[in-house]
C-alpha positions as CSV (number, residue, x, y, z in Angstrom):
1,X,101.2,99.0,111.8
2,X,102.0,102.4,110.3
3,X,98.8,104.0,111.3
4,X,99.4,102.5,114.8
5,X,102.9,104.1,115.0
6,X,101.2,107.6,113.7
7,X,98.4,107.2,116.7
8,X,101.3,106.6,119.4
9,X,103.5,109.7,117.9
10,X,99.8,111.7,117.8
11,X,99.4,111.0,121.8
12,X,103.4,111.2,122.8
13,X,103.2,114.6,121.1
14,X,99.4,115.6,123.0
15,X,101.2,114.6,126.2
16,X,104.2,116.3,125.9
17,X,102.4,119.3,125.2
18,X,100.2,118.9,128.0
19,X,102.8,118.3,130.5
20,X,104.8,121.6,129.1
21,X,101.6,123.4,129.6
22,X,101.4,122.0,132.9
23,X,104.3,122.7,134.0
24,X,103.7,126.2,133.6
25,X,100.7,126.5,135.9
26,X,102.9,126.5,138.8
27,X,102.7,123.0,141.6
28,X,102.1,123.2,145.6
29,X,104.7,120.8,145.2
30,X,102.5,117.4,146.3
31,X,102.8,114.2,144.5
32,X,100.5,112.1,143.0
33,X,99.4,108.9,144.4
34,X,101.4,106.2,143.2
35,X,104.7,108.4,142.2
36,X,108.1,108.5,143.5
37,X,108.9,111.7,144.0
38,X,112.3,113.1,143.5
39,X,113.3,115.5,146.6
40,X,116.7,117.0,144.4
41,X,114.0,118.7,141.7
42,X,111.3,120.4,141.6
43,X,108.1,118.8,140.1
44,X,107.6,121.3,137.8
45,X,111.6,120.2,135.8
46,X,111.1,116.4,135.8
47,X,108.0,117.0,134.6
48,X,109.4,119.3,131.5
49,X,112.6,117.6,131.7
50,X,111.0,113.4,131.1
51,X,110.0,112.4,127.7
52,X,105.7,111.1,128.3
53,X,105.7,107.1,129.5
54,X,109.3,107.8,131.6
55,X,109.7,106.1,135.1
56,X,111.6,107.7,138.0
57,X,112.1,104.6,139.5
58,X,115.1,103.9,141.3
59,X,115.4,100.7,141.4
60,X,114.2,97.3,139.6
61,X,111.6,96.2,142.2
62,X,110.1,100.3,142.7
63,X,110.3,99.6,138.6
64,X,107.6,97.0,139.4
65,X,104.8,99.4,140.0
66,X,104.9,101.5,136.8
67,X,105.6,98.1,134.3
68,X,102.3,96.9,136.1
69,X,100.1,99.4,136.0
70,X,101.3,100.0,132.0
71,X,100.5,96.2,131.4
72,X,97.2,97.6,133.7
73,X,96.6,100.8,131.2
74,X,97.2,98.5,127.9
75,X,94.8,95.6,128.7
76,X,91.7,97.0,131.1
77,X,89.3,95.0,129.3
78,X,91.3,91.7,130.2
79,X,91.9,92.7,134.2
80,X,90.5,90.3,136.6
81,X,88.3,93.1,138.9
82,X,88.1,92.4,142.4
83,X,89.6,89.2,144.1
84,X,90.7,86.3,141.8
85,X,89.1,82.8,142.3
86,X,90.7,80.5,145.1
87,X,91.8,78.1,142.3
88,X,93.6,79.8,139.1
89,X,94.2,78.4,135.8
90,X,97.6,79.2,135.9
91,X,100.0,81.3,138.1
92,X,103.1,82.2,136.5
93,X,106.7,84.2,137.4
94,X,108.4,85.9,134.0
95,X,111.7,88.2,133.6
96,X,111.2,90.5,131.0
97,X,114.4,92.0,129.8
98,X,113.8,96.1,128.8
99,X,116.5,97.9,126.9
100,X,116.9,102.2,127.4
101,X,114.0,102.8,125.6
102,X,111.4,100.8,126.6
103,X,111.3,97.8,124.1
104,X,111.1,94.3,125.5
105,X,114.5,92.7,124.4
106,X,113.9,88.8,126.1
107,X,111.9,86.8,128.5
108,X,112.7,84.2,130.6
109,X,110.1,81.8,132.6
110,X,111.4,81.8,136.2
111,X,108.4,79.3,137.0
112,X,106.4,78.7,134.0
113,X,102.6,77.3,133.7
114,X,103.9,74.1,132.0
115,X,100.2,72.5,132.0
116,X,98.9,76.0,130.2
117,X,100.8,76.4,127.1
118,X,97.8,78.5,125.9
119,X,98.3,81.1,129.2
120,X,102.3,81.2,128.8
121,X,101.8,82.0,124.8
122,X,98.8,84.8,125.8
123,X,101.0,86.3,128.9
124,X,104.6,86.8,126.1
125,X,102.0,88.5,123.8
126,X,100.2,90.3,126.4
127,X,104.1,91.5,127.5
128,X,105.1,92.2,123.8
129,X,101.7,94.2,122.8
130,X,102.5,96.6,125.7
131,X,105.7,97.7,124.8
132,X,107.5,100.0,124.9
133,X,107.2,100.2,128.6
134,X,107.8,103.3,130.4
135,X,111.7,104.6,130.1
136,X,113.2,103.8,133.6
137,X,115.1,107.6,133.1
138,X,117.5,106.6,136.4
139,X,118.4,102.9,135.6
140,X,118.3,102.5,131.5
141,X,117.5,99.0,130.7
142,X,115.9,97.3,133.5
143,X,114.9,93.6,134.7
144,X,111.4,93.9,135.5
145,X,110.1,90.5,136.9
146,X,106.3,90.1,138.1
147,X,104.3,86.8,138.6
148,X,101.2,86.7,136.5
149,X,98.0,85.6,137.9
150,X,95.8,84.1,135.0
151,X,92.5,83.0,135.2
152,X,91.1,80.6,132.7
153,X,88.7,83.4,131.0
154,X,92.5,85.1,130.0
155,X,91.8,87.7,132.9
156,X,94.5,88.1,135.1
157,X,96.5,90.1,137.4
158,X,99.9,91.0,138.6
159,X,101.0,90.4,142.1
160,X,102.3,94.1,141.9
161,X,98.9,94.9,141.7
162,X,96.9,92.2,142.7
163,X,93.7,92.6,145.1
164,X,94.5,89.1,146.2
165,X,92.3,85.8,146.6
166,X,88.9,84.6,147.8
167,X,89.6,82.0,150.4
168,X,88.1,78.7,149.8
């Protein structure tokens, strides 16, 4: 656990450090596929001015896209690739509660995979091993609800993200 929280301090402070230097390199001013960008700044000061793992998200459901893709980032090994299966194990909607910084601070099944106890339990500690989550800078804690796409292997996908289904 210690050396864990070490590793995580040793890449915030790379990061950080990197984005600094970045910033310094001067910007054409383009975003990056994927990000929200913020017309009142330039790219260069939210860049300097946003702790490493920060969203700019402006809402809940924009909020969506950069819990996914950390859930994404934290579990490669375990993402379905390509389109999931016609039938899946177990489909599932959760509400994670996220304060200010990031930490997950409840969960609440909004349709839960009663008949997979075993893919509810691995989807809360798939949830709880990715946190903290990126801090949403513009709302402070945040709702972030998803429905999880979980194949019996323990692969799965978000809907956020999905690449959707074979048909049968």
């Amino acid at each position: 656990m210690i050396k864990n929280t070490f590793s995580r301090l040793g890449l915030l402070a790379a990061c950080t450090m990197a984005a600094a230097w970045l910033a310094g390199c001067g910007s054409t001013g383009s975003t990056v596929p994927g990000q929200i960008s913020d017309a009142t700044a330039p790219r260069e000061a939210v860049a300097a001015a946003e702790p490493a793992g920060s969203s700019r998200a402006r809402t809940p459901r924009e909020y969506r896209q950069d819990a996914a893709r950390h859930v994404y980032a934290r579990n490669a090994d375990r993402i379905y690739a390509g389109k999931l299966p016609p039938m899946l194990y177990a489909v599932g909607v959760l509400e994670v509660k996220l304060d200010a910084r990031g930490q997950v601070t409840g969960m609440h099944w909004l349709r839960a995979p009663k008949h997979a106890p075993d893919a509810i339990a691995g989807i809360e500690r798939t949830v709880l091993a990715a946190a903290p989550y990126p801090v949403a800078t513009r709302l402070g804690s945040v709702v972030w609800t998803d429905t999880w796409l979980w194949d019996r292997s323990g692969r799965f996908q978000l809907d956020t993200l999905s690449e959707g289904q074979l048909q049968q």
